[in-house]
C-alpha positions in Angstrom: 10.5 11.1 10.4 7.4 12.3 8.6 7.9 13.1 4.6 4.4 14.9 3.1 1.5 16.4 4.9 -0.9 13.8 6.3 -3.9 15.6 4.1 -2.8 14.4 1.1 0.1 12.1 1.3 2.5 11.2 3.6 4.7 8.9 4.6 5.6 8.6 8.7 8.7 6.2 9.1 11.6 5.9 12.6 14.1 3.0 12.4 14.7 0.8 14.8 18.3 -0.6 15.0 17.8 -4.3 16.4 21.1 -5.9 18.3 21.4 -9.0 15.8 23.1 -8.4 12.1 19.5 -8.6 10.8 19.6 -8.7 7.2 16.8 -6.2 6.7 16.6 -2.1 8.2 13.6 -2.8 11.0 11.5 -0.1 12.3 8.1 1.8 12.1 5.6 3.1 9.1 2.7 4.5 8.2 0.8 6.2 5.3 -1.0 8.9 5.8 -4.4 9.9 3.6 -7.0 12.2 4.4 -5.5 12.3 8.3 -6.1 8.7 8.1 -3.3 6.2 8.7 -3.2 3.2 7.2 -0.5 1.0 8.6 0.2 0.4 12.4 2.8 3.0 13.8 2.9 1.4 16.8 4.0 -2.2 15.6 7.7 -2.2 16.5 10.5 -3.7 14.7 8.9 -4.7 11.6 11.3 -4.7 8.4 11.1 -2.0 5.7 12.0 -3.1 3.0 8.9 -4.6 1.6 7.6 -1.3 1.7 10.6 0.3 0.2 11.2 -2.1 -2.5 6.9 -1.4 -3.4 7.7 1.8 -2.9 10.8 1.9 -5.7 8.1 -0.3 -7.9 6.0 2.5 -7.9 8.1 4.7 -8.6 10.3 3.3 -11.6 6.8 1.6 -13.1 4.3 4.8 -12.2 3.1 4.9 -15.9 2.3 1.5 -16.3 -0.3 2.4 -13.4 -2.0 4.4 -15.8 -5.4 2.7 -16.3 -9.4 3.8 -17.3 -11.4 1.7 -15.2 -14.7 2.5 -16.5 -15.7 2.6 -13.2 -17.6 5.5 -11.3 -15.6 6.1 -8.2 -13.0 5.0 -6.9 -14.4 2.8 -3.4 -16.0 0.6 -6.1 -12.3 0.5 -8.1 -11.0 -0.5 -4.4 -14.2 -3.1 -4.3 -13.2 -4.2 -8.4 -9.6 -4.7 -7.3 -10.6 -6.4 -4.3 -12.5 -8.9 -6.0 -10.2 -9.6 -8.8 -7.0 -10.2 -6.0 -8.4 -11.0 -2.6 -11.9 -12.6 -2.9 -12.3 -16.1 -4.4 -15.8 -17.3 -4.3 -16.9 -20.7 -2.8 -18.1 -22.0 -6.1 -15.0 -20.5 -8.5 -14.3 -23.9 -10.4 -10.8 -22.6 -12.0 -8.0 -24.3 -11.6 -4.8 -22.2 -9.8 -2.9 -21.4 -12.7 -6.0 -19.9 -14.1 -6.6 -17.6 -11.0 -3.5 -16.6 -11.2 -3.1 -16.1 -14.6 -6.8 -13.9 -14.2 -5.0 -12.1 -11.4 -1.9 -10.8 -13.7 -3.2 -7.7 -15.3 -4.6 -6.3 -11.7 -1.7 -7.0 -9.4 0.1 -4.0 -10.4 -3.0 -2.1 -8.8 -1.6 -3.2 -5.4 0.1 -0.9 -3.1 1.1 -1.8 0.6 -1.4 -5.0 1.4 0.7 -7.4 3.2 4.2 -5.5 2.3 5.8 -5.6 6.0 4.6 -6.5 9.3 2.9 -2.8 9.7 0.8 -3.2 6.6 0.1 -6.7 7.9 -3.9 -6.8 8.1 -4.6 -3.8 5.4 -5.9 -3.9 1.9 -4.2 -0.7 -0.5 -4.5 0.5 -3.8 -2.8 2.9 -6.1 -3.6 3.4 -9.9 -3.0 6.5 -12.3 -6.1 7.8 -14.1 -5.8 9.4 -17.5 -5.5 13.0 -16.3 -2.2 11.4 -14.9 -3.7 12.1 -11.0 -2.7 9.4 -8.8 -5.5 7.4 -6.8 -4.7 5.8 -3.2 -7.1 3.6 -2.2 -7.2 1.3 1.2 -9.2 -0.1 4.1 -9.5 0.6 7.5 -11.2 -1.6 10.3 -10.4 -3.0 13.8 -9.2 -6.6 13.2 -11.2 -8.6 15.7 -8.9 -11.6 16.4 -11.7 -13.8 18.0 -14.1 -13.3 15.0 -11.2 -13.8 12.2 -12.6 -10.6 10.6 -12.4 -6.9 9.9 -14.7 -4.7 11.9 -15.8 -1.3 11.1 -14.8 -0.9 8.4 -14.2 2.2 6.0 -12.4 2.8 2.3 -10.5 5.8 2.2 -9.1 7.3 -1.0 -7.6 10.3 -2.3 -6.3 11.8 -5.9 -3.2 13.8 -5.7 -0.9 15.3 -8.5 1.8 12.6 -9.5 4.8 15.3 -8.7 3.3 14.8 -4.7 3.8 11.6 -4.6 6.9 11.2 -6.9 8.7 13.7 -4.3 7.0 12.1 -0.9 7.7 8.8 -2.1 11.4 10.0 -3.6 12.1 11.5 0.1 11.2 8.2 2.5 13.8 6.0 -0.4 16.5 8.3 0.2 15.9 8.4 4.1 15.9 4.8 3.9 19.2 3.8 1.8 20.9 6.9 3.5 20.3 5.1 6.9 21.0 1.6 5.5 24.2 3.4 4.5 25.2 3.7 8.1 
């Protein structure tokens, strides 16, 4: 089931019944930006609802996403963000709580990274700029197991009106608890 046009946004999903009483809905995602997936279609069986609970986040919380970064554009937001959530330097002397605590205002920023077993390996962003557009923001790159390390790499982002992704986001959670109905 696709929801959106893979242009702009969209959101490619198929569920996968398993045989056990598995306590979450398993299956297959993606998101689509640019004609650039982010998220491995191909991974089978991996649970949805990290992605749908993000994605019902999102949704219910969209203004709070509302941000001026003072930044120029938006692959040095994704770097900003990065930085702030993902990278800790060899010499950073603070102590966890403060990390954490430094982490708080930024974490809302975060879209998919880590969300279910087909965003394992991926790095997202979302933020809403003043003009309410919506910015989606993530990494792509060949995950070389050996090397412990992303290769090729490339930031993909795109603005969209915040109706586009309210209704493309709106029409995977209704897929989703009309088939956990069942």
């Amino acid at each position: 089931m696709k929801f959106g046009n893979e242009d702009i946004y969209a959101i490619e999903v198929y569920h996968q019944p398993q045989d056990n009483n598995s306590f979450f809905m398993s299956g297959r995602m993606c998101i689509y930006l640019k004609n650039k997936m982010f998220g491995d279609i191909e991974e089978k069986y991996c649970h949805l609802f990290g992605p749908y609970d993000t994605f019902i986040k999102k949704i219910k919380y969209l203004d709070e996403l509302e941000h001026d970064f003072n930044i120029k554009n938006d692959i040095n937001i994704f770097k900003f963000l990065d930085e702030k959530l993902y990278i800790l330097k060899e010499d950073d002397k603070r102590s966890i709580e403060q990390i954490r605590n430094d982490m708080k205002p930024f974490i809302k920023f975060d879209f998919m990274t880590n969300s279910g077993e087909s965003f394992d390996r991926t790095k997202s962003f979302i933020y809403m700029d003043l003009n309410k557009k919506i910015h989606i923001m993530f990494e792509t790159g060949k995950y070389n197991e050996k090397a412990k390390r992303f290769e090729d790499e490339e930031i993909i982002c795109n603005v969209l009106d915040k109706e586009i992704f309210k209704n493309v986001t709106k029409d995977f959670i209704s897929w989703y608890e009309n088939i956990e109905k069942k």
